[in-house]
TISE-229875 format. One line per field, with one value per residue (C-alpha): chain; x, y, z. Coordinates in steps of 0.5 Angstrom, whole numbers, plus 500, padded with zeros to 3 digits. Last residue first. Layout:
N
unit A,...
xx X,...
yy Y,...
zz Z,...
***
This chain:
151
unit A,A,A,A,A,A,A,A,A,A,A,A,A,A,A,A,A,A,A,A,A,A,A,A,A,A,A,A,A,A,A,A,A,A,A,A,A,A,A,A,A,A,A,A,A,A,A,A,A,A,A,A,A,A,A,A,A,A,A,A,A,A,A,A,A,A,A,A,A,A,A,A,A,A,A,A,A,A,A,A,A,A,A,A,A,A,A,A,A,A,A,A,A,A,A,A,A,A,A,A,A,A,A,A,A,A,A,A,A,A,A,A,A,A,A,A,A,A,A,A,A,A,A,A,A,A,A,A,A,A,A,A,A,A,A,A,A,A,A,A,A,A,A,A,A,A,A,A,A,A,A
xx 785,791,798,804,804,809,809,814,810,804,809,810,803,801,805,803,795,796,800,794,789,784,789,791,784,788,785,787,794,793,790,797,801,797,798,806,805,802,807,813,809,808,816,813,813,806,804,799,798,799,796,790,790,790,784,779,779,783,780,774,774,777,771,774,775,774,774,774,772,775,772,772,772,772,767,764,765,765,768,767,767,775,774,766,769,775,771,766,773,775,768,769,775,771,770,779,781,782,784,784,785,783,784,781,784,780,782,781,785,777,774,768,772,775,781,783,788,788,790,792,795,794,793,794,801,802,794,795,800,796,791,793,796,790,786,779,773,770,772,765,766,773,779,781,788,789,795,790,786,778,775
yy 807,806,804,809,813,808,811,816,822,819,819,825,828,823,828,834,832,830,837,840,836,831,827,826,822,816,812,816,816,808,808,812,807,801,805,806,798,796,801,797,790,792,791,784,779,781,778,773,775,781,782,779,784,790,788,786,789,796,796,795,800,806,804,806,798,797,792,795,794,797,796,803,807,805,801,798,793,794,793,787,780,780,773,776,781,778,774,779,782,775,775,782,778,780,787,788,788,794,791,797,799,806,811,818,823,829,837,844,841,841,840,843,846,840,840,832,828,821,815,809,801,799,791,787,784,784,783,777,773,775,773,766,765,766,761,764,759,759,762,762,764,760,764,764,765,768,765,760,765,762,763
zz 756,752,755,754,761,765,771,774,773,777,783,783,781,787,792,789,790,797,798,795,800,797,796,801,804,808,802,797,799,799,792,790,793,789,783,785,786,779,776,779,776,770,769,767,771,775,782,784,791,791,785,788,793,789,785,789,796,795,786,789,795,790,784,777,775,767,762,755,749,741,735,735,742,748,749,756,760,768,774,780,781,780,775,772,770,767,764,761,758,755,751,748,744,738,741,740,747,753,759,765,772,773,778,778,783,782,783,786,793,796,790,787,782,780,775,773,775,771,775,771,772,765,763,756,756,764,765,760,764,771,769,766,772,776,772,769,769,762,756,753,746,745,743,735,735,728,724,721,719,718,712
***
């Protein structure tokens, strides 16, 4: 029996529209950068940045959407019946995900982590934070961001 509170999404999505993205980025997305140690590093450390949806495995199918949407990424489980659509890739997060949210940009305070995640790609991309002081600047952005999304 179907909930009728429940808000049943079709099993083929269709084409995703902009703003429909960006809606249910700003509700459901994280913008993330794991640091982790790395003895084969040159700074002893590896910046991981991540773009993130995670969604309950019945609305996987929003997930695909979304891949299918940005051309890029990948769905994988994340743990329980939950999924995620993911983006760990530098040059497709810096020619596909940036750019669409400069285009298209978020209206909650998601907004402000997107372009602190957006300056850590830069650093990245001009290869600091395979320095020590690289790796410090990019801590210091990192603490500044909101940390309560899942991943």
């Amino acid at each position: 029996m179907e909930n009728p509170q429940r808000l049943y999404v079709q099993p083929h999505p269709g084409r995703l529209e902009a703003q429909w993205v960006v809606g249910f980025v700003d509700g459901e997305g994280c913008f993330f950068v794991g640091i982790d140690p790395h003895s084969e590093m040159t700074s002893g450390f590896q910046v991981l940045p991540e773009f993130t949806v995670v969604q309950h495995q019945r609305d996987v199918q929003l997930l695909h959407a979304l891949k299918q949407f940005f051309g890029c990424g990948v769905v994988r489980r994340n743990h329980g019946e939950r999924l995620a659509y993911r983006v760990r890739s530098l040059d497709h997060l810096n020619e596909k995900i940036v750019p669409f949210f400069e285009k298209h940009p978020l209206k909650s305070k998601k907004r402000v982590d997107f372009l602190k995640f957006r300056k850590i790609l830069q650093l990245m991309t001009k290869e600091e934070h395979l320095k020590r002081d690289g790796i410090e600047k990019i801590r210091a952005i990192l603490k500044t961001m909101n940390t309560g999304c899942e991943r």
